[in-house]
N, C-alpha and C positions, 0 to 999 in steps of 0.2 A: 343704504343710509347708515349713520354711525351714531355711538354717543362717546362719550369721553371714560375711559376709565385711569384713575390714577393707583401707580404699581406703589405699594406699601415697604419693598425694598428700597428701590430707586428714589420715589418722589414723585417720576417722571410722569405727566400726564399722557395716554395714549389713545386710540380712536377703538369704538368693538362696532361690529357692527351691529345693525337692526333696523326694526322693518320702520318704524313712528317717527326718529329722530331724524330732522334736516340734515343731509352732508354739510357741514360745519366744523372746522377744524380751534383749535386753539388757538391757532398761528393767527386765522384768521379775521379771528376778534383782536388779538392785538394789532395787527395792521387798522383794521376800522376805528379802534378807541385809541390809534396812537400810542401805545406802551408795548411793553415787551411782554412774549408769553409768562414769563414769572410772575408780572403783576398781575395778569389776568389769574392765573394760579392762585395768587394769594388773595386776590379780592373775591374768584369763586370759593373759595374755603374758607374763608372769613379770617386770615391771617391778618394779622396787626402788621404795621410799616406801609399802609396805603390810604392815603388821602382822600380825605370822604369826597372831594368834588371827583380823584379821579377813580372812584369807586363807581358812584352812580354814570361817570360815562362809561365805564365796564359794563354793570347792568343794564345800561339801556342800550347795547350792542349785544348782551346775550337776548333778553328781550325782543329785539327787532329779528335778529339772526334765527329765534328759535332752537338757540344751544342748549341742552338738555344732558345736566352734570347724570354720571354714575353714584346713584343716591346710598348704593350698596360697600362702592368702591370708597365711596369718600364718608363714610362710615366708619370700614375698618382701620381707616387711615386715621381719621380726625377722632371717632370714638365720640361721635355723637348721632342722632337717628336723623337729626335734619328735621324733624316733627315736632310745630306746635299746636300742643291742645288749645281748641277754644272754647268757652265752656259760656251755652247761650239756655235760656228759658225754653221750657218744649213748644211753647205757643209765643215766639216772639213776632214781635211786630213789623211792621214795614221797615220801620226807621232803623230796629235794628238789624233787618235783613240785607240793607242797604251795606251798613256801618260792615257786618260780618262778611256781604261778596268783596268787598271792595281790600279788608284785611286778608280776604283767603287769596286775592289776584297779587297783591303786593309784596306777600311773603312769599310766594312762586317764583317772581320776579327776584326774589335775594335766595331764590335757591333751597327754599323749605317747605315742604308738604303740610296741611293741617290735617287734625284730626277733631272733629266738634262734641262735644258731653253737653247732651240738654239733663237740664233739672226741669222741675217742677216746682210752682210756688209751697212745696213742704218741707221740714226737717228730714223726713225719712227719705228721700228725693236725695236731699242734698248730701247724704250721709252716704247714699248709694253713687251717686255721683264723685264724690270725693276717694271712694275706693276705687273706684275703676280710672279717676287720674293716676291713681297711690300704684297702680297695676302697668300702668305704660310707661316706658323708657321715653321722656319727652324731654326736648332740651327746655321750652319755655310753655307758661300758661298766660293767656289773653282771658280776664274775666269780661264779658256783657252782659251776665246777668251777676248779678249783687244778691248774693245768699245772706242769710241771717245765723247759720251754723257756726259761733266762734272756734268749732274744730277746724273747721276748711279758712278759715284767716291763718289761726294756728300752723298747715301747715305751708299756707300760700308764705308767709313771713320769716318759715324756718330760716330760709337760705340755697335752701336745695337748688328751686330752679328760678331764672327772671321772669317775673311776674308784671306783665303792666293791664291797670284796669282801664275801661274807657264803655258808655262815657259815665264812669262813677268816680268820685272823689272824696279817695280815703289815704290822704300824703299826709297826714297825723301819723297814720300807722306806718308810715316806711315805703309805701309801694308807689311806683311811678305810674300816674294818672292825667290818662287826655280827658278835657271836660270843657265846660261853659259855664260859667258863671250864672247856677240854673236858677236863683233868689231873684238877682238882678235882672236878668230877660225877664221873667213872669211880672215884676213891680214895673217894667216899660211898657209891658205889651197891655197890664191895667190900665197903666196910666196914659195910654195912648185912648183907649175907648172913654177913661174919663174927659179927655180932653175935645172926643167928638160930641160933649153933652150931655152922655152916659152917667145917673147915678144910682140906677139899681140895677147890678150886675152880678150874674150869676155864674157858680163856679162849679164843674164837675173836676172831679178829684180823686182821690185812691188813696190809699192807706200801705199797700206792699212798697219796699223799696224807700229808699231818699228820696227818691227827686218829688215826688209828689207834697210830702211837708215841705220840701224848697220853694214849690213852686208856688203851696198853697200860703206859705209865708209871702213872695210876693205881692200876692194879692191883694192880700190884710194889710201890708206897709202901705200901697198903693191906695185903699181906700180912707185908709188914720191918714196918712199923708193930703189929702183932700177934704178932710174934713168929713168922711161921708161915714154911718153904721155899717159894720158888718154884723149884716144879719146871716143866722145859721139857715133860717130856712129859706136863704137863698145859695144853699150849699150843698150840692149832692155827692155822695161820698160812692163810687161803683165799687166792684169787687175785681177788674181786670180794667183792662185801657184799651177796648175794642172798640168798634165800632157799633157793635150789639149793646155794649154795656153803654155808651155814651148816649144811645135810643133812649136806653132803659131811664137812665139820671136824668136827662130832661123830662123824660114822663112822670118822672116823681115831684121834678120842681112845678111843675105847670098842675096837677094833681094837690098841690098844696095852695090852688089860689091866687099865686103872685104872679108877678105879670113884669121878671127882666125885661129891659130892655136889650140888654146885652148879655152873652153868655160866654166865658171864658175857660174852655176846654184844654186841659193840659197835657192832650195828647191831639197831634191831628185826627187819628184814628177817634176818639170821644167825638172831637168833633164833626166829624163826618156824621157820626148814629145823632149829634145833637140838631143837627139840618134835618136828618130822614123825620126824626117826632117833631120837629114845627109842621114839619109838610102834612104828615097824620092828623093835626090837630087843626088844619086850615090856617097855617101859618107863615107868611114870610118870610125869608133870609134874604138879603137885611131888610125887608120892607115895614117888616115888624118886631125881628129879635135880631141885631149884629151877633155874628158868632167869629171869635178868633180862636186858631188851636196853637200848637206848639210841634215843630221840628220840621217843618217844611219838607214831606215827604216828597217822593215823584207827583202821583198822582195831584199833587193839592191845586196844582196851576190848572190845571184840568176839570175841576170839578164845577157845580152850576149852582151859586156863583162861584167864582174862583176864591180859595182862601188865604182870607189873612192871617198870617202864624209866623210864628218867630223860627226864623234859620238857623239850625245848625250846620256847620259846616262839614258834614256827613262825610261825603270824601277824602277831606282836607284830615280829617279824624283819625279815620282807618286808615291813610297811609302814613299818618305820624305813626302810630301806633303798632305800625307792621315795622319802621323804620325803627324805630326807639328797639323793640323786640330783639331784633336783628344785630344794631348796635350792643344789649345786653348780654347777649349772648355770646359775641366776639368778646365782651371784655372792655369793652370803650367804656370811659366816662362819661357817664350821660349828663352831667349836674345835676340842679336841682329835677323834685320828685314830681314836681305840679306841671305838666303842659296845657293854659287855658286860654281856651280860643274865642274868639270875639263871634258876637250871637248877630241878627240883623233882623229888625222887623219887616215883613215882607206885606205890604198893605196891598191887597186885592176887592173884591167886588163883595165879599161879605161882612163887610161893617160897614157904618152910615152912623150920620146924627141920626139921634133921635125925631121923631116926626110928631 
């Protein structure tokens, strides 16, 4: 079997052999995507002068083909590693586990290897993280987790290398960001449980990161919008967005007295732990408390009842995201800094009027 190596004198791409790579020629991706081996040459190396439709029918004939560039060869040629860092939380969650397979298969497919830096939700974490990016020869960085370190903004904005975050949005400060409009989905997905009859609704929530004041902002529009109090001690605040923590936060609200009817988890994972403590308490879902959560993971269709939660478009995400990266990095103009993708409420078996 072969891979491709391209000669540093010449230009010339050539075959070497070995034991992993398809027999697959160069020739013969051009014949299958209809261009000529030069194009395939310059769309596998990320050369400028080829047309993004006939780009992606390149990649999705090395793709199918199982062509497998010389990562070393086209290195000393091009003078870059072909390597981006991704830099995730050490305990991420489903959603972003999704989000991060789905960026690491897509940038494979354009010919780039990742490398992943987990942090920790601390400064010293992130301080340690930021040197050992500051250490690796990478052409691009993908953030999924959203630090609080203004050094690592600092030197994500220097210039050095293209930065796109996802799903956080911070296109104020310069950096290309896939997201959702995460205010707005959280004020539909209230306003949807107000409209099943719903008007004491309870919110688990979190303090690390943005999306949790976006989302917890929602919520609050959605109840003033309705005319309804937002009361605090229908409001539990966890310290991570597990499934453990989400137990935890309804066991506090239910421990205070009140008596939601509905509970508005802002992570699916929350909502999963906020199903297991009704179940603890001899409680219902929906028979007694509707629970909606947020990002429509795998599991959520799955679950007993099945959940209501607002979709993100998880996929659709991570291969903008891998796309955009790729783009950056050849040099393309990508226009504007904000990519935001439309959210969808996904209405299943755990919410109900009230009874």
């Amino acid at each position: 079997m072969w891979v491709t190596s391209t000669c540093a004198a010449s230009g010339k791409t050539d075959m070497i052999q070995s034991d992993m790579a398809p027999a697959v020629s160069i020739k013969e991706i051009a014949k299958l995507a209809g261009v000529s081996p030069a194009t395939v040459s310059r769309a596998i190396n990320d050369r400028k002068y080829v047309r993004p439709e006939v780009r992606q029918r390149i990649l999705a004939v090395v793709k199918k083909t199982g062509y497998v560039p010389n990562y070393a060869a086209r290195s000393m040629v091009l003078r870059r590693t072909f390597t981006v860092g991704i830099v995730v939380p050490d305990t991420f969650n489903m959603f972003q586990r999704q989000l991060f397979s789905t960026m690491e298969r897509e940038l494979e497919v354009y010919g780039y290897r990742t490398l992943f830096f987990f942090v920790k939700w601390e400064r010293g974490s992130e301080q340690r993280c930021l040197r050992r990016l500051q250490a690796e020869n990478l052409d691009g960085v993908i953030m999924i987790h959203e630090v609080a370190d203004p050094a690592f903004y600092s030197y994500l904005s220097g210039g050095r290398l293209p930065v796109v975050l996802c799903p956080i949005a911070r296109e104020d400060q310069g950096f290309y960001c896939v997201h959702i409009d995460e205010e707005k989905a959280a004020r539909d997905a209230t306003e949807y449980l107000i409209s099943l009859g719903h008007k004491e609704i309870g919110l688990i929530t979190g303090t690390h990161f943005s999306f949790p004041s976006q989302r917890s902002a929602g919520y609050k529009a959605a109840l003033e919008g309705a005319g309804l109090a937002v009361d605090q001690r229908s409001i539990a605040t966890v310290e991570s967005y597990s499934a453990d923590a989400g137990c935890r936060g309804m066991r506090e609200l239910l421990s205070r007295g009140g008596s939601p009817s509905a509970v508005f988890a802002i992570t699916d994972e929350l909502a999963i732990g906020v199903v297991r403590a009704l179940y603890e308490a001899g409680l219902d879902c929906p028979g007694d408390v509707s629970v909606l959560g947020f990002d429509d993971i795998d599991i959520a269709p799955f679950l007993a009842p099945g959940l209501t939660t607002v979709r993100q478009p998880i996929r659709e995400m991570g291969r903008t995201t891998a796309e955009l990266m790729f783009r950056l990095i050849a040099g393309e103009d990508c226009g504007g800094f904000s990519r935001v993708f439309p959210y969808e409420l996904v209405v299943r078996e755990s919410c109900r009027a009230p009874v």
